[in-house]
N, C-alpha and C positions, 0 to 999 in steps of 0.2 A: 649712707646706706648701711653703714659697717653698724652706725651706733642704732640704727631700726634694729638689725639681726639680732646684735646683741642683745638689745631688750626686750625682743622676742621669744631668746633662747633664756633668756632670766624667765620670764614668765613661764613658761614651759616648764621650767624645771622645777617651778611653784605648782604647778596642774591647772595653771591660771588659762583659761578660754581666752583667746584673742578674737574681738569681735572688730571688722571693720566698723568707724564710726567716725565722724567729724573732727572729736576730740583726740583718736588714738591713729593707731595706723591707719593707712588709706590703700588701699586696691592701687594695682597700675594702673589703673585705665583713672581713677582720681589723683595719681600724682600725674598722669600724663597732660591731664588738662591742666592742675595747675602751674604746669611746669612754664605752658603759655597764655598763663592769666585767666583762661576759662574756668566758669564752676561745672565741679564734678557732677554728675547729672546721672539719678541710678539707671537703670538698663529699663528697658520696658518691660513690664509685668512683673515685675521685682518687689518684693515684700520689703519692708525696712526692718532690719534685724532689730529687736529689741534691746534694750540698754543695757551693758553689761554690770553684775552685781555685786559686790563683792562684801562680805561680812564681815567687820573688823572685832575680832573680841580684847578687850584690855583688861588687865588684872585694875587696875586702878586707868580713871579717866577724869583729866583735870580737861574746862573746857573752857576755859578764855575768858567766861563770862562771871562766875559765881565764887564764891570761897568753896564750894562742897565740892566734895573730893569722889567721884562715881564709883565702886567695886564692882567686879564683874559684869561691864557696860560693854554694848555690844555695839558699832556704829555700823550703820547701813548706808552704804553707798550706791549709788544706781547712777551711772555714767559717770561723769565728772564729779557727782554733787553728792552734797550728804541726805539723806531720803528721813532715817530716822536714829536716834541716841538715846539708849536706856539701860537697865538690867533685864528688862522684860522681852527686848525685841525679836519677831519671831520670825526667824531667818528662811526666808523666799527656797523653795525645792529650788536646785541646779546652781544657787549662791555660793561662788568659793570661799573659799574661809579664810582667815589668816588669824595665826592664832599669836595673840601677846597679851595673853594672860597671866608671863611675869616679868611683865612690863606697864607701866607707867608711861600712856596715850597723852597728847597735848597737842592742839593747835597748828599748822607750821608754822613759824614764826618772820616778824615781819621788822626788817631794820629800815628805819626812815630816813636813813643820811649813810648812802654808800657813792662809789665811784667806779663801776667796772668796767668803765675804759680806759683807769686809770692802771699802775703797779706800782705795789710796793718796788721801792729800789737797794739797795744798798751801795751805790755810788750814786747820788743825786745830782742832774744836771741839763738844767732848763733848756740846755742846745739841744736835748734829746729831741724834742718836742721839732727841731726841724731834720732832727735827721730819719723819725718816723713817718710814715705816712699816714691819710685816715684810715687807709686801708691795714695797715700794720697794726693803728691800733685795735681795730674792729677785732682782724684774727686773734690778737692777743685775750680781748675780751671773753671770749668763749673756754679759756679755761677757768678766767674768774668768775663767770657765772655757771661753772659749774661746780665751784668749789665750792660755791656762796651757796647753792641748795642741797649740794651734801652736807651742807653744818646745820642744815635743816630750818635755814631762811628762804621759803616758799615766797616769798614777796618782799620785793625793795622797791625804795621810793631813789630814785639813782638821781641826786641832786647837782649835776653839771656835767662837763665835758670843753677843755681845751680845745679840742678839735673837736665841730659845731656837728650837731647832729648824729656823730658816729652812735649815743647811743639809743637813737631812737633806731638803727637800724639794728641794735641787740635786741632790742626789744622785740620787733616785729620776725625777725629771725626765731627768737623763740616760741614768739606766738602762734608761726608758721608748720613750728614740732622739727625745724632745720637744724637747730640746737637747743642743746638741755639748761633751764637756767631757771630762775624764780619768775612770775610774774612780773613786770616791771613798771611805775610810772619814773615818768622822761625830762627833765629839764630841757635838755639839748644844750645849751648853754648857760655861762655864769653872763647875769647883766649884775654890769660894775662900772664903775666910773675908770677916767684913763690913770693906769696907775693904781688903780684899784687891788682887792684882794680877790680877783679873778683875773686879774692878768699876769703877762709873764715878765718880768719886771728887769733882768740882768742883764736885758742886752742893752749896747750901745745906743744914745740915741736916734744916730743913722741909720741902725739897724732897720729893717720894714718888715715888722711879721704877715706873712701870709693873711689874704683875708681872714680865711676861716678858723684862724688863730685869735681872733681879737673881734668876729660878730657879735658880741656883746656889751661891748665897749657904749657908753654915751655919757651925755653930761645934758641936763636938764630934761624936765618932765615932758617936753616935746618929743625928744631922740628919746627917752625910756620906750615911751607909746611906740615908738618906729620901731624899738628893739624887740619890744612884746609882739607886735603886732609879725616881724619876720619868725619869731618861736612858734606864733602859732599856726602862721603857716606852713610851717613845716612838722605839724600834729603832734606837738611837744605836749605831753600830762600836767604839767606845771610851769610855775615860773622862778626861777632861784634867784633874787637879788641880793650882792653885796654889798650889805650897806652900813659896816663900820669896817676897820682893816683885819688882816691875818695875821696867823699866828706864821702860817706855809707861806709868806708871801715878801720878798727882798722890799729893804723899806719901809714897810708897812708895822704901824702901832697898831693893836690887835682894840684897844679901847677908843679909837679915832673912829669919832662919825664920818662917811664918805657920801653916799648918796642922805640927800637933804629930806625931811618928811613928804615937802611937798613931791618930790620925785619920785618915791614910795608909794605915795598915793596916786599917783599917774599910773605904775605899773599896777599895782592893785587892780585898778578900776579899769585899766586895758584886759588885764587877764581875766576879769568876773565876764564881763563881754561873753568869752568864750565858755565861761563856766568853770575858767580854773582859777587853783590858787596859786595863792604866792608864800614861797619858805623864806623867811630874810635869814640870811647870818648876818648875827650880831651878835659879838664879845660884849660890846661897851653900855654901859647903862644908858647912855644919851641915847644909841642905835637902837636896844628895846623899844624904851620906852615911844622914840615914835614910828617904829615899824609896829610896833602893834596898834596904835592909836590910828596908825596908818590902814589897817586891816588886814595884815600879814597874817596867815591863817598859824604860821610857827613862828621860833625863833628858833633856829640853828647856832648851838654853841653856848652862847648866853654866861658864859665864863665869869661878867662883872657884874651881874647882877645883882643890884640892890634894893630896898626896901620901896623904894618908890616906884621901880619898876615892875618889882614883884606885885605890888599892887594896881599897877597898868595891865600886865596882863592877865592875870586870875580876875580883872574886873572886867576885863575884854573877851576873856573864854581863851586867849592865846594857847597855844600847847608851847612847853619847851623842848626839845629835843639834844639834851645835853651829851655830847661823844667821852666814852672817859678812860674808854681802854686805850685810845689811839695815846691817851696823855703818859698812860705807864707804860705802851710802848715806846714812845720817842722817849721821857725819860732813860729809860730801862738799855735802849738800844744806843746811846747818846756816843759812845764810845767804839760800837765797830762799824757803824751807819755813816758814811760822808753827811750829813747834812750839813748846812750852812752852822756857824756857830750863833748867828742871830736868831733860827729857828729855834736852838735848844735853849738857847739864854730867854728868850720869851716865853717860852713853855715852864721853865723852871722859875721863873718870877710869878709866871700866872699860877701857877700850882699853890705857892704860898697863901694864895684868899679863894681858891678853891679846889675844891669841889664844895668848900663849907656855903660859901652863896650859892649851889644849888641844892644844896641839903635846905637851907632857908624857906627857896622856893617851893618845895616839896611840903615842907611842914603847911605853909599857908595857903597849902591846897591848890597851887597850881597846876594842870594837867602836865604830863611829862610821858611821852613818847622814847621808847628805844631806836637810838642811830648811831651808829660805828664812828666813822666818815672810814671803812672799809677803802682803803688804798695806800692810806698813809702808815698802816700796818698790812699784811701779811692774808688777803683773800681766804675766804674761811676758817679764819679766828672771830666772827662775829660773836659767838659763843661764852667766850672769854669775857665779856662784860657784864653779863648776867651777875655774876658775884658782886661785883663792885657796886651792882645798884643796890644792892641788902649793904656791902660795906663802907661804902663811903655816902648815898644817899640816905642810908636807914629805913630803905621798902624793906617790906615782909618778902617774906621770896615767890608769894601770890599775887603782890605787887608789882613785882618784878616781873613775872610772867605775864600777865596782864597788859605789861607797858608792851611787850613785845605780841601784844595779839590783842586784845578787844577796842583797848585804848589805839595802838597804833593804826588800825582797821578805818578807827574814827576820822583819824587825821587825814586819814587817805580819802575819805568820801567811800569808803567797800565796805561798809557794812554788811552790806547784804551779799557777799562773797567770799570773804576773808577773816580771819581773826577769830575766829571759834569753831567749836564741834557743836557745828546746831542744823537740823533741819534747812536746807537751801542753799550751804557754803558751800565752798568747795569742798573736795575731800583732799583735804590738804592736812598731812598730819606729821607729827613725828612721835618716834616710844624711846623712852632710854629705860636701862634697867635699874630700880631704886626709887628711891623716891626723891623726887629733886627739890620739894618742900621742906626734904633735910637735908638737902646737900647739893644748891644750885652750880655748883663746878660741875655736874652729870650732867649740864645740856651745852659744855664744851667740845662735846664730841658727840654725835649723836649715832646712836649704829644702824635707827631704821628711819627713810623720812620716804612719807606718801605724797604726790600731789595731782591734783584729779583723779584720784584712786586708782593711778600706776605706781605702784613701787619701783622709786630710782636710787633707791639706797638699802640694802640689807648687809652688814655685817654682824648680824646675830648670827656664835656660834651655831653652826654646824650639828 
């Protein structure tokens, strides 16, 4: 209730109208019903309030989709959604205004490989995992997904969860307006083979982890289908399979194939059933090459990828979704971070032959998606890797932007929701001051981020 007031009294203090509506706050008498599962149901004889409006003006408006650069673009939003986006638009009597016209508008942006049921730690230690509950991690999560849409990622594809399910209930939490966080789609769990680079691997053999610690776990394309088949009954967005080893993971060669193609193609073709896809992580060229063959709609990680695989996927359409900030964190933190020292020593081997095979991949026209893996650094630093795709991939920094919005949108199947400033998205936005096409380090920090045309971020001086 505390954080409604609050962002009631932030609007307020904007001159911003609060209108009851579906998407925004809700009357007592509609939180009362849904409190017991009933739909809100208006009063008899009741008008439905019209959609509230709000007129965005930006000094410069980049839009997800185009190389041109819009100057005094005005974006019109009417409830959740964007209405219309131009120089011309002619803003509705009674439309409140916001004005960032010296600011530099964009997209909110969208990371394809996060974990916010996870945390960064700095003592790392897999017993955690039983001395928390699912419920510990849940509460926990609701500051990471609030951090993650203050950096001004309106949308994550949240690719796993140790404990099964917790965050399809982030999800719904926030779609319910209970907590503040980005759009979310859901893995629910890692399916990985036993011993895999989704399991928890340090304990003793004797050890018996918890079910819900290991529902992901199988070994042949029978048990995948059984694994799939439980995710999506539990209305998981996706299916995450690992299917070469970790970098995060005791034991495990980060270039070792685990689950075998034809297993891949089991999950695949369990999760198209339901109409979802599937993200494989795969470091190793063998793992590509047949998770995409296989019909993996991504590749998570993609670390060893070589010319033959580069060529598997850009002839498949595969996207890659390479993480690269998380790599200059561990690097970078190697020394006051407990991690394992098999974690850093595989990272620092792997560093040696890449990031130049995904710069490779990039050149020969592979799609490539923006993804963190958001947990194994530090919850809203997504930001922070914007630069690195101009420096170490060699995108343009429109490229760059792009990967995190029209491209990324793709990968998601939201098109028509997400990833731009056009006619029918959402009104999902963020402005930094500058121009970020000279200088993508300005979207490490973002000071204003919109989404369904609530502002839940303003640190623009005063």
């Amino acid at each position: 209730m505390r954080r409604h007031l609050r962002a009631g009294q932030a609007l307020l203090s904007l001159g911003v109208t609060i209108v009851i509506s579906g998407g925004g706050f809700r009357s007592s008498a509609a939180a009362a019903a849904a409190s017991v599962g009933a739909p809100a149901l208006p009063a008899a004889g009741s008008v439905r309030a019209p959609a509230r409006r709000v007129a965005v003006r930006c000094g410069r408006l980049i839009d997800g989709l185009s190389d041109t650069v819009l100057r005094d673009a005005t974006i019109l939003i009417e409830g959740e959604r964007i209405a219309a986006v131009g120089s011309r638009i002619e803003v509705p009597a009674g439309a409140e205004e916001i004005d960032l016209r010296d600011f530099t508008c964009l997209p909110g942006f969208i990371d394809c490989h996060t974990h916010l049921t996870e945390s960064a730690e700095t003592d790392y230690d897999e017993a955690d995992f039983l001395r928390r509950s699912a419920a510990d991690k849940a509460f926990r999560s609701i500051a990471n997904a609030r951090l993650t849409l203050e950096a001004g990622f309106t949308t994550v594809r949240d690719v796993g969860a140790y404990h099964a399910f917790v965050d399809t209930a982030l999800r719904d939490a926030i779609n319910r307006g209970d907590v503040e966080g980005p759009r979310m789609q859901v893995a629910g769990i890692y399916v990985t083979i036993p011993g895999g680079g989704g399991e928890l691997n340090s304990f003793a053999p004797e050890i018996v982890l918890p079910p819900q610690l290991r529902l992901g776990v199988a070994s042949g394309p029978d048990d995948v289908r059984r694994v799939v088949r439980e995710a999506i009954k539990n209305r998981v967005d996706l299916i995450k399979m690992i299917v070469s080893g970790a970098f995060l993971a005791i034991g495990n060669t980060p270039s070792t194939p685990q689950f075998t193609e034809e297993e891949v193609r089991a999950g695949v073709q369990e999760a198209a059933k339901a109409g979802l896809k599937v993200a494989a992580h795969a470091h190793g060229a063998t793992s590509i090459i047949e998770a995409s063959r296989a019909g993996a709609a991504s590749i998570e990680h993609g670390s060893f990828i070589d010319e033959a695989a580069i060529r598997e996927v850009k002839k498949r359409g595969t996207f890659l979704v390479p993480d690269l900030y998380d790599d200059l964190y561990i690097r970078g933190q190697a020394g006051s971070i407990q991690w394992p020292e098999e974690y850093v020593r595989k990272e620092e081997e792997a560093h040696k032959v890449w990031p130049a095979s995904i710069r490779r991949a990039r050149e020969a026209g592979v799609k490539i998606a923006f993804g963190t893996d958001s947990a194994v650094y530090p919850h809203g630093e997504n930001g922070r890797q914007f630069p690195l795709m101009q420096e170490w991939l060699g995108m343009s920094p429109m490229e760059a932007i792009r990967s995190a919005t029209s491209v990324a949108a793709t990968l998601l199947g939201w098109e028509d929701r997400v990833g731009a400033l056009a006619p029918g998205r959402f009104g999902d936005l963020v402005a930094v001051r500058g121009d970020p096409l000279a200088n993508l380090h300005l979207l490490e920090a973002v000071p204003f981020v919109m989404k369904g045309g609530v502002v839940v971020k303003d640190d623009r001086p005063k």
